[in-house]
N, C-alpha and C positions, 0 to 999 in steps of 0.2 A: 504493500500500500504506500511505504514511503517513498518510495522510487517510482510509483506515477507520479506524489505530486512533486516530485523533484523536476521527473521530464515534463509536465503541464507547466510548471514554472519557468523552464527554460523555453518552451516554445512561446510564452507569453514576450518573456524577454525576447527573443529575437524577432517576436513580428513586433513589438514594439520598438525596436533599434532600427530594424530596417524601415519603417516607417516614417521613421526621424532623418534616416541618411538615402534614403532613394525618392525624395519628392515628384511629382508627376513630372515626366522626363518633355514632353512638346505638347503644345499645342498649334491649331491650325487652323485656320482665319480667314477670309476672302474681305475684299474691300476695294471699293473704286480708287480707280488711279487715274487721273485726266492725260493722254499722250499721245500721239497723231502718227507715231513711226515705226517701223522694226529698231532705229537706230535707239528709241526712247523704251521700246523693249529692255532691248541689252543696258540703260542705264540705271533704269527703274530696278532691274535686278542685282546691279552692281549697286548701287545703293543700299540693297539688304546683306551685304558680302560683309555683316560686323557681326560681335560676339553675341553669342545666344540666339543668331539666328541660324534654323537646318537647313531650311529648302526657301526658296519664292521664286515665283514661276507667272508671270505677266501674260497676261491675253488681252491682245491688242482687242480683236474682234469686240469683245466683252467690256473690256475696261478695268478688267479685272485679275487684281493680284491678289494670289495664293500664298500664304506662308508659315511656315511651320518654325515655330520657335522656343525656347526656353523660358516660360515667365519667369524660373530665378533667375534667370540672366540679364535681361531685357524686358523690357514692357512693351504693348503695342502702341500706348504713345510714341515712345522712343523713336520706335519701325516709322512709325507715320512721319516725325520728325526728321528723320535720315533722308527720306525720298523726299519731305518738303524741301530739306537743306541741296538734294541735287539739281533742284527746280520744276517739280511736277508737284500738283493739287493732289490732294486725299480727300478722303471723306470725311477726316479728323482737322488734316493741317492745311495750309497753305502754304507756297512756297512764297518767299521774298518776290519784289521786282527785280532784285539786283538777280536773283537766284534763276529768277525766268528770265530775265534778258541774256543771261549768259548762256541760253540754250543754242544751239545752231537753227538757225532760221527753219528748218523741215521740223524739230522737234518742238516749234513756240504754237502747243495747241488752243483751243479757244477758251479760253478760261471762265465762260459762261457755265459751258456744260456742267453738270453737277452728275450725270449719267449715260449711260446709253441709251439717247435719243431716238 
């Protein structure tokens, strides 16, 4: 009898530890991104290329970025802050003018849009 509750006790202990030390590992998000190009594809992704993010994956057609990331890591303000900082609108941030002028003339999309119209 003493040696279950000894092993009852230890399985308590280790799903409690591991609980503490393996937090939900991603999550995964879609959100408007405003951008007019392939070229603004490739930048909108490079844009999510910082810590705590896994995956983002941009569809032009849609307007729509995918991304899978680390809430301990990162927040999805942050995310939305980073691509505003490259120069494209979110559905969270805006980008600067200084930040939109510095686009190349093919990736300065209409910054009315709010979606896919």
């Amino acid at each position: 009898m003493k040696n279950h509750i000894q092993i009852r006790n230890l399985a308590i202990l280790f799903l409690l530890l591991t609980s503490f030390t393996f937090p939900k590992k991603t999550e995964t998000t879609s959100f408007f991104v405003n951008a007019d190009c392939p070229m603004c594809e490739e930048r909108i992704e490079a844009a999510c290329d910082i810590k705590g993010v896994v995956n983002a994956d941009y569809n032009l057609d849609s307007y729509t970025l995918t991304v899978s990331y680390k809430p301990a890591k990162i927040s999805i303000e942050q995310i939305h802050a980073a691509i505003a900082g490259a120069g494209y609108d979110t559905s969270m941030a805006k980008a600067t003018e200084d930040n939109y002028n510095q686009l190349p003339g093919c990736c300065q999309y209409d910054r009315s849009r709010t979606s896919k119209q």
